[in-house]
C-alpha positions in Angstrom: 128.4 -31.6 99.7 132.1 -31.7 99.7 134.6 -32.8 96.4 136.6 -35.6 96.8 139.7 -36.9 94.8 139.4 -40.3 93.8 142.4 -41.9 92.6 141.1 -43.5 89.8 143.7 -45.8 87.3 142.5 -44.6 84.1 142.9 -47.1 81.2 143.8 -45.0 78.0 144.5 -46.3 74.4 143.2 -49.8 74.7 139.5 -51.0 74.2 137.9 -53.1 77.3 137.5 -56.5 76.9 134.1 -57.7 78.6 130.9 -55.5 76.8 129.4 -53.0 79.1 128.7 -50.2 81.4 132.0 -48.0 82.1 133.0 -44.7 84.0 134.5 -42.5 81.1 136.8 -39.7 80.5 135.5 -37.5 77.2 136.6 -35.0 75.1 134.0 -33.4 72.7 135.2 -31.7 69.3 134.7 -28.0 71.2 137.6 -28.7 73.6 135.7 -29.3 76.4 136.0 -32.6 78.4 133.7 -34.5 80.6 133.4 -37.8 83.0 130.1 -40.3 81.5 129.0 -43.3 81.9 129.0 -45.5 78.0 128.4 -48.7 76.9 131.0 -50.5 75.3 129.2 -53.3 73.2 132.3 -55.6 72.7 133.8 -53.4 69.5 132.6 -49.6 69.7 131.5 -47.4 72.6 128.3 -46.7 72.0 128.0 -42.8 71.5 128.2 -40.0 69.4 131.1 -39.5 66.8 132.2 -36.4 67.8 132.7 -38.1 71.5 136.4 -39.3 72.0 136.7 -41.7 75.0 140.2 -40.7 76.2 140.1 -42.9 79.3 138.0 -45.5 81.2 137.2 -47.8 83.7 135.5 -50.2 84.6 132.6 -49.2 86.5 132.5 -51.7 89.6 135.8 -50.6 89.8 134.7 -47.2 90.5 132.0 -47.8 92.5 134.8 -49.3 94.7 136.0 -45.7 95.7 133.1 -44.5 96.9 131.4 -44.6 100.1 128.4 -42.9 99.5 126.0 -44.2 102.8 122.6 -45.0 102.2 119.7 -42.8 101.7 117.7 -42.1 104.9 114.4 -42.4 103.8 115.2 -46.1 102.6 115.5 -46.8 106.6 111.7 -45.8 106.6 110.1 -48.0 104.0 107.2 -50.2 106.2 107.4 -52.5 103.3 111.2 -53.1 104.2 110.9 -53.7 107.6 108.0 -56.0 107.7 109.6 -58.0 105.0 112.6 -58.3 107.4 110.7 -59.1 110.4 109.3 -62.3 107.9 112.4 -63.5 106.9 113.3 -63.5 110.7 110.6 -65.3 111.7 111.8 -68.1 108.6 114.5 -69.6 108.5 115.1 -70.0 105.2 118.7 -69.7 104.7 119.2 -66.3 104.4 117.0 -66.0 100.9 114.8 -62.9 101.2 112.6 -62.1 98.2 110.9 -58.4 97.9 107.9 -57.8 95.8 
């Protein structure tokens, strides 16, 4: 697997506004700095004191830069395929409902 550069607009020194899951940059007290994933609950990310968020974003908004494919052995899954072969046989709209 190859690294990519994703030009990612880092939010810094503001809080987010919706409570929720979020792509992070940290800084821990030793120096060292890492990318997470934290929940913001509306007033606090929800971590660890020693844990500085020093920039985030919002995480559909990273998902957005990525074009990972699919995983293969989804294409196998019987279950899958008989399920769609149902739904073709209904017309139901284009509601499909897996169990």
């Amino acid at each position: 697997m190859s690294k990519a550069e994703l030009p990612v607009a880092w939010i810094e020194n503001e809080p987010p506004i919706q409570p929720g899951l979020y792509f992070v940059a940290v800084r821990y007290e030793t120096g060292f700095g890492s990318y997470d994933y934290i929940d913001w609950d509306g007033e606090k990310w929800e971590k660890d004191k020693s844990i500085k968020v020093v920039g985030w974003v919002a995480l559909c908004d990273f998902l957005k830069l990525i074009d990972a494919g699919w995983p293969l052995s989804d294409d196998q899954d019987s279950a899958l395929k008989d399920s769609l072969k149902k739904y073709k046989a209904n017309d139901d709209k284009g509601f499909v409902e897996f169990k």
